[in-house]
C-alpha positions as CSV (number, residue, x, y, z in Angstrom):
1,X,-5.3,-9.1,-3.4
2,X,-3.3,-8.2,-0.4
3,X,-1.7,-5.4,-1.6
4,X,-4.5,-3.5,-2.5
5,X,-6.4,-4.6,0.9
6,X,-3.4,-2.8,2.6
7,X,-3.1,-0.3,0.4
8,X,-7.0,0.8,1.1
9,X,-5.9,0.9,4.5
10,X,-3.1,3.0,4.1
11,X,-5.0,5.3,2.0
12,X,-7.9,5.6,5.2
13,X,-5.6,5.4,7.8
14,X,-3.9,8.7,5.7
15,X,-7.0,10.3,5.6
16,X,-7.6,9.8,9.3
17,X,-4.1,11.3,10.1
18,X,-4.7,14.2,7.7
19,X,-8.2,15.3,8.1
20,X,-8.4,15.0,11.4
21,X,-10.5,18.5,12.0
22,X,-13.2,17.5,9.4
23,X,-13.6,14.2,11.7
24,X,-13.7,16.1,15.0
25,X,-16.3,18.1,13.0
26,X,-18.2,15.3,11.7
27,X,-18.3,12.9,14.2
28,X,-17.5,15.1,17.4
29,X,-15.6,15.0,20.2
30,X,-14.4,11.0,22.0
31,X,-14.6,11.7,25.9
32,X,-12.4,8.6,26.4
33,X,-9.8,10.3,24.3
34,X,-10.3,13.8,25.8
35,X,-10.1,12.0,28.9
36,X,-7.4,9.7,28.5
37,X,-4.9,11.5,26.2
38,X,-5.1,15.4,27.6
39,X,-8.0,18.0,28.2
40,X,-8.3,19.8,24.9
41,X,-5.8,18.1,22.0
42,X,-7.1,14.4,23.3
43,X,-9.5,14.0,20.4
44,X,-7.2,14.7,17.6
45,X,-4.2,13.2,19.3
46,X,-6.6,9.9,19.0
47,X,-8.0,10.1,15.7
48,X,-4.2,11.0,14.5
49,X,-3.2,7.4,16.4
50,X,-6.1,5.7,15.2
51,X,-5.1,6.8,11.8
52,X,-1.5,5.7,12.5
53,X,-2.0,2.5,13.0
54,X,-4.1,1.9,10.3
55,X,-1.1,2.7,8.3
56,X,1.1,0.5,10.1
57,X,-1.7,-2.7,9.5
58,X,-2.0,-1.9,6.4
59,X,1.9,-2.2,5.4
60,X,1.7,-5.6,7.4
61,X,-1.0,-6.9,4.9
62,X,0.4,-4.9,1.6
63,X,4.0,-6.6,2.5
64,X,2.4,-9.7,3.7
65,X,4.2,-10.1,7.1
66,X,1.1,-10.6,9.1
67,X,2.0,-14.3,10.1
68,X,5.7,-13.4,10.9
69,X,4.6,-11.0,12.9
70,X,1.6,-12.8,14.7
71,X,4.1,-15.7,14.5
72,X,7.2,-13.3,16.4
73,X,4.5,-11.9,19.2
74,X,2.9,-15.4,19.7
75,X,6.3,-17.4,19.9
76,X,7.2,-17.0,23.6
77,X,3.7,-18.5,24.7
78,X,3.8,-21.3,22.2
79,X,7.4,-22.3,21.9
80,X,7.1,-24.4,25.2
81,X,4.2,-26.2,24.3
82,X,6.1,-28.0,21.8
């Protein structure tokens, strides 16, 4: 069941990164990205990072890593509480 959790997520995260235009066209303009990441390009810059990590979350929960990972992040906060 993971893998094709992650793999839906890849495949949305894809079409985020690749159809960017139809989204700006769709959904419109974000004025935090426009504001944030440049005047112009801000808005498809951040649908194409959204879209990126998508992909990257869904290779975590395809491959299963997600608790080696949370596990690796969390480990410097935890490790002295033992």
């Amino acid at each position: 069941m993971p893998f094709f959790l992650g793999l839906l997520i890849i495949l949305a995260g894809l079409g985020l990164t690749v159809k960017t235009e139809w989204f700006i066209n769709n959904f419109g303009r974000i004025a935090w990205f426009e504001q944030k990441l440049g005047s112009e390009g801000g808005s498809r810059l951040g649908y194409k990072l959204v879209g990126l990590t998508a992909i990257i979350i869904g290779i975590i929960v395809m491959t299963g890593g997600g608790q080696d990972l949370l596990g690796w992040i969390t480990s410097p906060f935890v490790k002295y509480n033992q």
